[in-house]
N, CA, C and O atoms as CSV, one atom per row, in Angstrom:
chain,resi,resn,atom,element,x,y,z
A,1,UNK,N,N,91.263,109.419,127.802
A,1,UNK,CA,C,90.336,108.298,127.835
A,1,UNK,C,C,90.169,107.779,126.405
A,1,UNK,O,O,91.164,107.498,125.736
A,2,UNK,N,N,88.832,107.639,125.890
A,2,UNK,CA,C,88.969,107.247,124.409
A,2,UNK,C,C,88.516,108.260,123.689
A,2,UNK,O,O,87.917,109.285,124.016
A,3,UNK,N,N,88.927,107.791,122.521
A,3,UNK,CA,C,88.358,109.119,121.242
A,3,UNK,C,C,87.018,108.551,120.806
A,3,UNK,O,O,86.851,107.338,120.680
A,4,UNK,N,N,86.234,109.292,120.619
A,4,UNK,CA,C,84.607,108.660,120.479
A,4,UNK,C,C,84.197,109.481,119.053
A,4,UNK,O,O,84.756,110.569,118.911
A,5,UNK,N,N,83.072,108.956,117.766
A,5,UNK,CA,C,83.111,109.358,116.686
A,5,UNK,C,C,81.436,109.886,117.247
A,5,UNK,O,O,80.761,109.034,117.825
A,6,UNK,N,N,81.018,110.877,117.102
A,6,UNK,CA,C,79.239,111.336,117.286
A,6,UNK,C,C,78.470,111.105,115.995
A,6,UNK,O,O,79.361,110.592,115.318
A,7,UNK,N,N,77.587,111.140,115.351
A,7,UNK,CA,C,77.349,110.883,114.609
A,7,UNK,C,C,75.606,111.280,114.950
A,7,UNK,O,O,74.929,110.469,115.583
A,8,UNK,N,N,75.146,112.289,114.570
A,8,UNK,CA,C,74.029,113.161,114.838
A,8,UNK,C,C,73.665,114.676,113.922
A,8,UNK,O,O,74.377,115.669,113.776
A,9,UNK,N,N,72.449,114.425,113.463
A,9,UNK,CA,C,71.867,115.796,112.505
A,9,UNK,C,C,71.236,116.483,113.226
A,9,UNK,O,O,70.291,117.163,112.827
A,10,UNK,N,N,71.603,116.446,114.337
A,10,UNK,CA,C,70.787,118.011,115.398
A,10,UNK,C,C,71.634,118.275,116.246
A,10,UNK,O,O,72.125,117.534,117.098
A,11,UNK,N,N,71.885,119.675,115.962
A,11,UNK,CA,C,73.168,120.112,116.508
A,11,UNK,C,C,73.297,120.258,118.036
A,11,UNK,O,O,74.262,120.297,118.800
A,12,UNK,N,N,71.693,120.335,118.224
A,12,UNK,CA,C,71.635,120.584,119.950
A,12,UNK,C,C,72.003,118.908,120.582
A,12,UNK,O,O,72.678,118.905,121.612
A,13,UNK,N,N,71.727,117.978,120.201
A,13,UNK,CA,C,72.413,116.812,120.695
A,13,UNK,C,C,73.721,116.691,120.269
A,13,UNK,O,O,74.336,115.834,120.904
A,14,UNK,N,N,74.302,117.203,119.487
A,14,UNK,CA,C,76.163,116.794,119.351
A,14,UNK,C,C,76.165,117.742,120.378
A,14,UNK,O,O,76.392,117.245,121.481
A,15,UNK,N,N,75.976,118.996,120.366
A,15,UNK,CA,C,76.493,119.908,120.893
A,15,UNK,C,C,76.242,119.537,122.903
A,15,UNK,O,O,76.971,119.926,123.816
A,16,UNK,N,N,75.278,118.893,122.974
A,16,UNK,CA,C,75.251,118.169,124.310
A,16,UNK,C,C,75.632,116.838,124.412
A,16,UNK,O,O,75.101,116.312,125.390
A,17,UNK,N,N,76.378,116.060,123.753
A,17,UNK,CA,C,76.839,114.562,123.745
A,17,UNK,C,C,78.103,115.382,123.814
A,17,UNK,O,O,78.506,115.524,124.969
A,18,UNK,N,N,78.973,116.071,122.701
A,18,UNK,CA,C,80.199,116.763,122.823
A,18,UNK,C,C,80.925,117.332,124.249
A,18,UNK,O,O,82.066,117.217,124.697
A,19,UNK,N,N,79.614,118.047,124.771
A,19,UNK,CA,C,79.962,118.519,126.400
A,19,UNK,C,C,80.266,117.561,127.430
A,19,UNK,O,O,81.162,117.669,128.267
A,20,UNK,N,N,79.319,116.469,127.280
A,20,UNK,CA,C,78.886,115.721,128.532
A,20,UNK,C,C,80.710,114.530,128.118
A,20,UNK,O,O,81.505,114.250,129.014
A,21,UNK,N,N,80.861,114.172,126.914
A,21,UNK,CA,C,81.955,113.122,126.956
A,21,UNK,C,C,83.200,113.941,126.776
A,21,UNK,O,O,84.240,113.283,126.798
A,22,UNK,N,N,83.336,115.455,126.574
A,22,UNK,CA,C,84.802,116.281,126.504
A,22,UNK,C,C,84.735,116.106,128.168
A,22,UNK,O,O,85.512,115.374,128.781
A,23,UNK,N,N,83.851,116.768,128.694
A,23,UNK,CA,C,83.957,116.814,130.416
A,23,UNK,C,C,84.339,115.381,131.224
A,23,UNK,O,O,84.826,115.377,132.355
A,24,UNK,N,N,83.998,114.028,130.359
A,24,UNK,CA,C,84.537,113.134,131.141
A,24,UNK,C,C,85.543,112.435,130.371
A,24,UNK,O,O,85.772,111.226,130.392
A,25,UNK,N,N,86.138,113.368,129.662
A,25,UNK,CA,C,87.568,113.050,129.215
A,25,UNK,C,C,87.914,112.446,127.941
A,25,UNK,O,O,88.974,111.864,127.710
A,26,UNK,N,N,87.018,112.610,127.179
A,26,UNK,CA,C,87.030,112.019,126.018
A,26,UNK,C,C,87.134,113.068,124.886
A,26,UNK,O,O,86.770,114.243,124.909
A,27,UNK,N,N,87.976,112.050,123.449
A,27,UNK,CA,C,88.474,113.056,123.105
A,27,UNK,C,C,87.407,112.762,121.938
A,27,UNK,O,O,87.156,111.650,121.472
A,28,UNK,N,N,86.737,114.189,121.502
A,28,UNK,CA,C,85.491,114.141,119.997
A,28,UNK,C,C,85.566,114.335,118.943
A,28,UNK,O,O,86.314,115.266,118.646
A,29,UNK,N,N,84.919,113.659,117.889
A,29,UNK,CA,C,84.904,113.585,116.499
A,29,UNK,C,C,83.901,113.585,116.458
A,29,UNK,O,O,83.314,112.647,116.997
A,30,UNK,N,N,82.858,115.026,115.549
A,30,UNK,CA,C,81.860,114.690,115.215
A,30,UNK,C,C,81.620,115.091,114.201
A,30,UNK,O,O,82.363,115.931,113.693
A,31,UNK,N,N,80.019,114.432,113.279
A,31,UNK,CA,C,79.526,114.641,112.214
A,31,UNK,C,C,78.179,114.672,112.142
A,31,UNK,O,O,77.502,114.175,113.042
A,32,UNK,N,N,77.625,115.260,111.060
A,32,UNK,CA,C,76.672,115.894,110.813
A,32,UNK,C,C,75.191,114.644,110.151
A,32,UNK,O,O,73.977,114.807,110.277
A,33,UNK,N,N,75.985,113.416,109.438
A,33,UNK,CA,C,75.575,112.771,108.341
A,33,UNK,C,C,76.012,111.457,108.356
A,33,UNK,O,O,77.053,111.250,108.979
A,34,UNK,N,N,75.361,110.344,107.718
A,34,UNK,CA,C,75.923,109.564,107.799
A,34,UNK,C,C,76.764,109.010,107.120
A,34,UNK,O,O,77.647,108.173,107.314
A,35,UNK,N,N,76.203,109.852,105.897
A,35,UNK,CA,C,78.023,109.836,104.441
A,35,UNK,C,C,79.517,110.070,104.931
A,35,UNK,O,O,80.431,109.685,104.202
A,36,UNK,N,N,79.821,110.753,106.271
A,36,UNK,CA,C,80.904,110.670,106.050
A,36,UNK,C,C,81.384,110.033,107.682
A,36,UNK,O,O,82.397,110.216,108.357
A,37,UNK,N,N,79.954,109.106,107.943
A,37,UNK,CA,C,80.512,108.275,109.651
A,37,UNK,C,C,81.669,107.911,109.208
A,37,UNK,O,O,82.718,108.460,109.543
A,38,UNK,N,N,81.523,106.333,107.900
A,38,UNK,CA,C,82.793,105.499,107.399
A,38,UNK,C,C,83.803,106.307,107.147
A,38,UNK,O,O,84.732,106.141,107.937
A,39,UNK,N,N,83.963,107.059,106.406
A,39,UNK,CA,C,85.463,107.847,105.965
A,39,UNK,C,C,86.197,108.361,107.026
A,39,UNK,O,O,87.410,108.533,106.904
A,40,UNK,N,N,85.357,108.739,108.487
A,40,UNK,CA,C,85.666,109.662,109.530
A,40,UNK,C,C,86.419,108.269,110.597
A,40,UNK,O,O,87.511,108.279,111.166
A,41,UNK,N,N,85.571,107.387,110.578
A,41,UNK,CA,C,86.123,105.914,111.508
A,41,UNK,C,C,87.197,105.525,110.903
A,41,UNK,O,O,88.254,105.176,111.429
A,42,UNK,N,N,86.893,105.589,109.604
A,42,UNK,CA,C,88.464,104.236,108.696
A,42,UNK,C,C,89.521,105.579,108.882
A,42,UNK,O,O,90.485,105.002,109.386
A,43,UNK,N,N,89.879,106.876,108.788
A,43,UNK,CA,C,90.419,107.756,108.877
A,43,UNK,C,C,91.173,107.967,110.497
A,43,UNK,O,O,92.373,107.768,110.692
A,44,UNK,N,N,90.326,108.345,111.423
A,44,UNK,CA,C,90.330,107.950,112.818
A,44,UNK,C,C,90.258,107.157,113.445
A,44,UNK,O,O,90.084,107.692,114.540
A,45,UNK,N,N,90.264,105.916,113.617
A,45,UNK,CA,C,89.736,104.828,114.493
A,45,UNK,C,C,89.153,105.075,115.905
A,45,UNK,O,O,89.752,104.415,116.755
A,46,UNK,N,N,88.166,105.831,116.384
A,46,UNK,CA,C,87.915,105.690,117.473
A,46,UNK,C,C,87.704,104.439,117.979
A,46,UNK,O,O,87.764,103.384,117.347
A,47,UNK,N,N,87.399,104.620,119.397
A,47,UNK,CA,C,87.399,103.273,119.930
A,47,UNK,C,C,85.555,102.794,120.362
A,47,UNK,O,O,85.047,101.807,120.894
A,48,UNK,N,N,84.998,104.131,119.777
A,48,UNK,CA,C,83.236,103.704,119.810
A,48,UNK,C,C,82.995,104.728,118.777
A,48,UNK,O,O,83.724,105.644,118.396
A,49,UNK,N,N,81.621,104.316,118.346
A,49,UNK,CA,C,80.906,105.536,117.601
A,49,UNK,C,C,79.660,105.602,118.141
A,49,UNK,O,O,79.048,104.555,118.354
A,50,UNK,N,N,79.004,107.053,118.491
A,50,UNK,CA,C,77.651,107.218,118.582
A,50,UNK,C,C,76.729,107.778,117.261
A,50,UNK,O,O,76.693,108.779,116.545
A,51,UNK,N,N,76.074,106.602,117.391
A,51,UNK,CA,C,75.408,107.105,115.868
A,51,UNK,C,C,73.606,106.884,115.961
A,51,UNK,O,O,72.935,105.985,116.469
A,52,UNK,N,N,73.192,108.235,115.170
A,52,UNK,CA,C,72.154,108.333,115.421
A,52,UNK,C,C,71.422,107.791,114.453
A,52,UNK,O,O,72.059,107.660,113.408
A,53,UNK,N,N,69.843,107.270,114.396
A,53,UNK,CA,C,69.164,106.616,113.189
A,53,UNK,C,C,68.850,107.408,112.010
A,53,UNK,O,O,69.095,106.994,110.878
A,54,UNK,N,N,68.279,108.609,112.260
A,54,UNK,CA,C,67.641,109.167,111.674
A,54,UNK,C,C,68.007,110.675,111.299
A,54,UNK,O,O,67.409,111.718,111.566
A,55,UNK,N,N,69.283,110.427,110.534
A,55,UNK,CA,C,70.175,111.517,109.748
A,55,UNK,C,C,70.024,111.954,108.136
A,55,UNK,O,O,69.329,111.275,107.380
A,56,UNK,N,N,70.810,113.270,107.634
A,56,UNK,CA,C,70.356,113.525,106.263
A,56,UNK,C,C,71.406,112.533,105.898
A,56,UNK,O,O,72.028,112.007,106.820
A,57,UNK,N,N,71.763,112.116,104.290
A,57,UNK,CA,C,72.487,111.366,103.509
A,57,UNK,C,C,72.259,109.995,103.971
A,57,UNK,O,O,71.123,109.548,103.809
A,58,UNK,N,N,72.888,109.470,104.359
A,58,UNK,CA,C,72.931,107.709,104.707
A,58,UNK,C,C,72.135,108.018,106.505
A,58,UNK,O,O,72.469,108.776,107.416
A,59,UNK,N,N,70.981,107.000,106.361
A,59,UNK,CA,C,70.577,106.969,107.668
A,59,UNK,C,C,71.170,106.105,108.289
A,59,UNK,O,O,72.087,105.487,107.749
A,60,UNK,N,N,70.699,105.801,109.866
A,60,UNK,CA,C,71.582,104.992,110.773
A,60,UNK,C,C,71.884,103.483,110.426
A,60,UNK,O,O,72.841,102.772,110.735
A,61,UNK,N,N,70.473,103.166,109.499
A,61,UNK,CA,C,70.610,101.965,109.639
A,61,UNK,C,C,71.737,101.742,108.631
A,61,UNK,O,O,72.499,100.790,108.802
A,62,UNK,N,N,71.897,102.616,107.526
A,62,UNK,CA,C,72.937,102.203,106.024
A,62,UNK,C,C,73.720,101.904,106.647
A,62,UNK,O,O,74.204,100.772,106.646
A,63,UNK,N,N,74.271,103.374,107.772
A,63,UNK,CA,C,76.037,103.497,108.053
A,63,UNK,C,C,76.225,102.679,108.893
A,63,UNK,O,O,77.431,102.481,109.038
A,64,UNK,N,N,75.150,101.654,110.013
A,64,UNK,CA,C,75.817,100.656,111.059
A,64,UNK,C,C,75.988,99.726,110.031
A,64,UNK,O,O,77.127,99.273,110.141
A,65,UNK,N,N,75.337,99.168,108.977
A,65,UNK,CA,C,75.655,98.231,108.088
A,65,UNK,C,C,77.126,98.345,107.400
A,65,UNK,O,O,78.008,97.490,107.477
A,66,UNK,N,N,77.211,99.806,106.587
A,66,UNK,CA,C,78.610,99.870,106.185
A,66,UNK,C,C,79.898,99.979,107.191
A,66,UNK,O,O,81.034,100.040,106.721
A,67,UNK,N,N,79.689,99.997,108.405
A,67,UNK,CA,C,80.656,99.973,109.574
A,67,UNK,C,C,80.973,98.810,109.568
A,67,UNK,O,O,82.152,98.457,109.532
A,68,UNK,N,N,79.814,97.864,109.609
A,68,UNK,CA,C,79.915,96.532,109.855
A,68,UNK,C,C,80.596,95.295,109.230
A,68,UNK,O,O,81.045,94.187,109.524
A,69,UNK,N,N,80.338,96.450,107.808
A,69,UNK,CA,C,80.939,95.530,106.439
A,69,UNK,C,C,82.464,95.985,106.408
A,69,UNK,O,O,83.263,95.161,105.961
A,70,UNK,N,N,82.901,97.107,106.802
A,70,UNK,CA,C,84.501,97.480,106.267
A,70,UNK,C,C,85.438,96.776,106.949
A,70,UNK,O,O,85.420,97.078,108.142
A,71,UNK,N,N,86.239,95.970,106.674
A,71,UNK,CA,C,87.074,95.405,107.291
A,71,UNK,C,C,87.967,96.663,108.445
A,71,UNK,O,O,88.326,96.359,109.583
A,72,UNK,N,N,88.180,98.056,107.814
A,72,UNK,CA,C,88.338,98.338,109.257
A,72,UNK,C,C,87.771,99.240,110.040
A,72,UNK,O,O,88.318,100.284,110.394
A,73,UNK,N,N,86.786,98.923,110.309
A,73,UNK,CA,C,85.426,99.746,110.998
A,73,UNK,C,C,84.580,98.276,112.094
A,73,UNK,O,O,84.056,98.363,113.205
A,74,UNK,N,N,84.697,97.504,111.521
A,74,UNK,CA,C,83.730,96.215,111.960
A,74,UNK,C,C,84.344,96.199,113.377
A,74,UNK,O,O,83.754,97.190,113.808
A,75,UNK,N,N,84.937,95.876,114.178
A,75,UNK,CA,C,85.206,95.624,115.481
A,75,UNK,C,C,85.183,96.639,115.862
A,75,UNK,O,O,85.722,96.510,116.962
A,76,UNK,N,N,84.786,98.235,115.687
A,76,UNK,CA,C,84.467,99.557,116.467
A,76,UNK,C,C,83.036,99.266,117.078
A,76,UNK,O,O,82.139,98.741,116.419
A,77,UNK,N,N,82.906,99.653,118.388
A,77,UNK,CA,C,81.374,99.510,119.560
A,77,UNK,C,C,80.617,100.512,118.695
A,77,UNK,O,O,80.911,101.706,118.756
A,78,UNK,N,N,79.556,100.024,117.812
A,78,UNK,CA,C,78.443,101.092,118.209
A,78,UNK,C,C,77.448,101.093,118.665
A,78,UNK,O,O,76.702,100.120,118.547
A,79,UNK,N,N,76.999,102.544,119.554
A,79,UNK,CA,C,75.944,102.774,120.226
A,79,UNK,C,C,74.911,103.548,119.578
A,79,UNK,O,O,74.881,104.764,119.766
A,80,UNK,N,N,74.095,103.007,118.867
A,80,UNK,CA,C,72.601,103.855,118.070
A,80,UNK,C,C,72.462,104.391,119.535
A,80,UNK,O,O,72.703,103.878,120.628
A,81,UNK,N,N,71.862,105.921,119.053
A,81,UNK,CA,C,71.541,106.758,120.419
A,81,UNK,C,C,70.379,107.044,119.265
A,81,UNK,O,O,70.699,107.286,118.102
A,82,UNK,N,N,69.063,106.994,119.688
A,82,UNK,CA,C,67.734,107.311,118.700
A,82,UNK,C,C,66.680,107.324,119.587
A,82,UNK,O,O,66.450,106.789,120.671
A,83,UNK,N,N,65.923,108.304,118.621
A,83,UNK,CA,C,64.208,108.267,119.707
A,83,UNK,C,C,63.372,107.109,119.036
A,83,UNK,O,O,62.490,106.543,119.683
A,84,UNK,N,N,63.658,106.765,117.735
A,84,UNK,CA,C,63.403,105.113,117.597
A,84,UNK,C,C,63.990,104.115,118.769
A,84,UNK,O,O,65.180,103.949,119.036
A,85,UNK,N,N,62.916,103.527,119.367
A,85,UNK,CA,C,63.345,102.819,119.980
A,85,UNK,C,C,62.220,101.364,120.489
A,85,UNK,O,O,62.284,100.684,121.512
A,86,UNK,N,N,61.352,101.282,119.446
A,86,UNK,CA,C,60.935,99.899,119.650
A,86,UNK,C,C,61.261,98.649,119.699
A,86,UNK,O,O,62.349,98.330,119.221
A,87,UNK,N,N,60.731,98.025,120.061
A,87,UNK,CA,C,61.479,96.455,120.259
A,87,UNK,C,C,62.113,95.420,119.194
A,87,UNK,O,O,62.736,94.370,119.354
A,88,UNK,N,N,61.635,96.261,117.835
A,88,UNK,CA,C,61.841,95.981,116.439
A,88,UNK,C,C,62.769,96.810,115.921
A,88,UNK,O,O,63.255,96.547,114.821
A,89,UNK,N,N,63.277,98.289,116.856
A,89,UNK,CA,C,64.430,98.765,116.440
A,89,UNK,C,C,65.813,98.469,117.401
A,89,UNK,O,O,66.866,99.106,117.363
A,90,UNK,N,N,65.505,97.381,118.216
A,90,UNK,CA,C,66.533,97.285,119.110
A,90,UNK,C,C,66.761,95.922,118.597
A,90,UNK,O,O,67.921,95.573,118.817
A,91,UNK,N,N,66.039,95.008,117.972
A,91,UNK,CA,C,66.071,93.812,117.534
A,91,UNK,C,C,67.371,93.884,116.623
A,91,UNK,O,O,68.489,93.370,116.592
A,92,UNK,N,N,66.416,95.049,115.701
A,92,UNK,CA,C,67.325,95.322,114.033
A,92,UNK,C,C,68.209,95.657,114.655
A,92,UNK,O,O,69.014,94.731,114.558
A,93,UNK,N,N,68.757,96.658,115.467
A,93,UNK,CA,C,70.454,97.020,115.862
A,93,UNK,C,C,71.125,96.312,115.687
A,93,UNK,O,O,71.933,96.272,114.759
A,94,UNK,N,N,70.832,94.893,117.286
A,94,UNK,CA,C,71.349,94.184,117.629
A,94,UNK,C,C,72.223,93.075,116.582
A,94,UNK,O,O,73.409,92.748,116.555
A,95,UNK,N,N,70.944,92.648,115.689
A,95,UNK,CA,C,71.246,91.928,114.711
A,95,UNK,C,C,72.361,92.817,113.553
A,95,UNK,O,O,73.121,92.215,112.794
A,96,UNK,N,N,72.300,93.695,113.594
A,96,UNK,CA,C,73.203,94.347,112.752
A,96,UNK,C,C,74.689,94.770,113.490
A,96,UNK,O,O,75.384,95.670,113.019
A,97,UNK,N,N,75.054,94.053,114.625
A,97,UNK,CA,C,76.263,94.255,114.940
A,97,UNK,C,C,76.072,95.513,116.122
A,97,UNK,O,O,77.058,95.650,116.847
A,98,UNK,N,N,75.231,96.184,116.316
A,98,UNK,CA,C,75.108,97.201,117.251
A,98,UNK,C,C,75.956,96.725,118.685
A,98,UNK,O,O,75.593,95.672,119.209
A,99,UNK,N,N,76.659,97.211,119.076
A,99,UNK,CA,C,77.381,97.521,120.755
A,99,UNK,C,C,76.192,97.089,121.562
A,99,UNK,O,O,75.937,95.985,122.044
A,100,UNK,N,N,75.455,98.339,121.600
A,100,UNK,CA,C,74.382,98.636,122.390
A,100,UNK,C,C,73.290,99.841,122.081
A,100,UNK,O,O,73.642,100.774,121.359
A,101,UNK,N,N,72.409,99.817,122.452
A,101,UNK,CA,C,71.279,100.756,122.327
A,101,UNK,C,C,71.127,102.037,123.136
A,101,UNK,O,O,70.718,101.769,124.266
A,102,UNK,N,N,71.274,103.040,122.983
A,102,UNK,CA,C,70.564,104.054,124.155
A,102,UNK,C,C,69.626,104.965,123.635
A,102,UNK,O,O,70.056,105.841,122.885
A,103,UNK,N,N,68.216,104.913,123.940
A,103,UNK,CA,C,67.128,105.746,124.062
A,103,UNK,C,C,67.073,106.631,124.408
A,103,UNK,O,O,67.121,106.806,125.626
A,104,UNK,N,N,66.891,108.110,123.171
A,104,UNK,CA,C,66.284,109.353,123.517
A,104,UNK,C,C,65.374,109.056,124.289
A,104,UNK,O,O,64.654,108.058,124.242
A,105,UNK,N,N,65.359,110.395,125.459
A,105,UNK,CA,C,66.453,110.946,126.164
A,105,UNK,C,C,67.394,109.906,127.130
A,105,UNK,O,O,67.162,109.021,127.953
A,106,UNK,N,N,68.251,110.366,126.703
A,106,UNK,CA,C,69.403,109.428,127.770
A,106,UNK,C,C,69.692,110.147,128.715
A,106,UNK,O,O,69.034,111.187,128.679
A,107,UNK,N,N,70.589,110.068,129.820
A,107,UNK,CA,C,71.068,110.918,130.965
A,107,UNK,C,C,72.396,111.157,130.922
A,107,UNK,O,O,72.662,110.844,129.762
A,108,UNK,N,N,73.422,111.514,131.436
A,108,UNK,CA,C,74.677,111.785,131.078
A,108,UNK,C,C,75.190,110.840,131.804
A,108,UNK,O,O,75.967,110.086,131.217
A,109,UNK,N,N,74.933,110.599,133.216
A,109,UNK,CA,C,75.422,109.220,133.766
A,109,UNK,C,C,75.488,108.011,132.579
A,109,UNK,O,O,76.518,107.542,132.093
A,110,UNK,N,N,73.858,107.580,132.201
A,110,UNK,CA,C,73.992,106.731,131.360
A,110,UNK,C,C,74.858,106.570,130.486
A,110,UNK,O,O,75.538,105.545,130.437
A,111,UNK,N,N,75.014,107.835,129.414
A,111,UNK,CA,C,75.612,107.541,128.298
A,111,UNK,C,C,77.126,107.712,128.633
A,111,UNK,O,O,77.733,107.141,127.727
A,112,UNK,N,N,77.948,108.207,129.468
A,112,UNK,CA,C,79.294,108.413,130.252
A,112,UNK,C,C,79.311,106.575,130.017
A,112,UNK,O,O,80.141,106.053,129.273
A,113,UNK,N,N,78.291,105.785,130.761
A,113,UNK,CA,C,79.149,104.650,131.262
A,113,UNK,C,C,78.997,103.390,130.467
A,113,UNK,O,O,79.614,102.374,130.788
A,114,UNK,N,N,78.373,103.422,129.669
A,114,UNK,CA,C,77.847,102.881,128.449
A,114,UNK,C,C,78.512,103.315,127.219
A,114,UNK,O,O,78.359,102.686,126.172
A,115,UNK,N,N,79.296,104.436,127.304
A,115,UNK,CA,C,81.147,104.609,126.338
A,115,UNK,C,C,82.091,103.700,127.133
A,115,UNK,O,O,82.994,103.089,126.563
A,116,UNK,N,N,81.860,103.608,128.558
A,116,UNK,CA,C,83.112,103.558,128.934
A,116,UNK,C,C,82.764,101.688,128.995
A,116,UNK,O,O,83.693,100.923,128.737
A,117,UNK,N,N,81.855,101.325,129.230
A,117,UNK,CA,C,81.586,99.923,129.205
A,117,UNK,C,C,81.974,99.598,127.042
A,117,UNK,O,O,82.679,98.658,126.675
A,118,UNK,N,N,81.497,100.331,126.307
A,118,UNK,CA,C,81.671,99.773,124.860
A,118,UNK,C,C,83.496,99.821,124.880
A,118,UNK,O,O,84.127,98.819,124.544
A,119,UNK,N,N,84.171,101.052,125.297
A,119,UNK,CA,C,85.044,100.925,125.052
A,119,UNK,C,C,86.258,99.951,125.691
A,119,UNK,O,O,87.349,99.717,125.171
A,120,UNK,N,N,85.742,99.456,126.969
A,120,UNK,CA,C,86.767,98.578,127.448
A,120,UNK,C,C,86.468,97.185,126.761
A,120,UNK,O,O,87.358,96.360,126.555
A,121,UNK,N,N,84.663,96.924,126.303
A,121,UNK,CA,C,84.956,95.768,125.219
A,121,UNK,C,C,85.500,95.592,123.805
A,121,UNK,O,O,85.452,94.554,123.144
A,122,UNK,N,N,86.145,97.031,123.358
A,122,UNK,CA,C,86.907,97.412,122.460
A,122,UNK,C,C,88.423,96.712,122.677
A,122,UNK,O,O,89.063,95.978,121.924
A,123,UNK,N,N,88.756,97.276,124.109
A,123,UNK,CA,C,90.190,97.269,124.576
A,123,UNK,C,C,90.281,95.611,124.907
A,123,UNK,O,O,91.342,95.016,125.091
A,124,UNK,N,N,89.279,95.152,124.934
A,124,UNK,CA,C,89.372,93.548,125.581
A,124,UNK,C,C,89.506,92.926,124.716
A,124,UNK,O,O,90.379,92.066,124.838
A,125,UNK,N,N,88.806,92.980,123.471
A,125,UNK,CA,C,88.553,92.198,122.170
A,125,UNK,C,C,90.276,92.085,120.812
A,125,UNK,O,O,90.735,91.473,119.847
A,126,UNK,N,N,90.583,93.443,121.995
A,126,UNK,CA,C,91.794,93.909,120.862
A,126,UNK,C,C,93.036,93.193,121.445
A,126,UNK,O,O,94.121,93.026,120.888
A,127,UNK,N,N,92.681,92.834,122.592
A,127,UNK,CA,C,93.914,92.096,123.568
A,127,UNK,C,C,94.062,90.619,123.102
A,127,UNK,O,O,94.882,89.880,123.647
């Protein structure tokens, strides 16, 4: 299916985002920080990144900005997955190039189809 980049400082959510998208076929890249989202995307190209807001080194908001800015990172889907989630942090996403939003706690249905929806507008955009 696609290769997906995680991007989360609590290990119990990679370690349950990792399960839930290896089991529906996806292949994982994850990290700890947001210093090394960019180096890990321009290196790998997945075809989405899940990235969380509120990480050690570069928080969510730096690294969706520097995704946004690298010429080759900018057309990768990302999905902020955060327990920020006011109407002023879905605003700021959006405006910053964000894919889409998903709110701690998510469900595994959800977040399964909401990769698989970012990534076919990956595969569409690239056509």
């Amino acid at each position: 299916m696609a290769k997906i980049l995680v991007a989360d400082d609590s290990s119990f959510v990679r370690v349950k985002l990792v399960s839930i998208l290896q089991t529906a076929g996806h292949e994982v890249i994850e990290t700890v920080d947001g210093t090394t989202v960019l180096k890990w995307a321009i290196a790998e190209q997945p075809e989405v990144i899940m990235l969380d807001l509120m990480m050690s080194g570069a928080d969510g908001w730096t690294t969706l900005g520097d995704l946004k800015m690298h010429d080759a990172t900018s057309d990768i889907p990302v999905i902020i997955s955060s327990s920020l989630s006011s109407d002023e942090d879905l605003m700021k996403a959006h405006k910053m190039g964000a894919f889409d939003f998903l709110p701690k706690p998510w469900t595994s249905d959800d977040l399964v189809k909401r990769i698989r929806w970012a990534s076919l507008a990956r595969a569409a955009n690239a056509a």
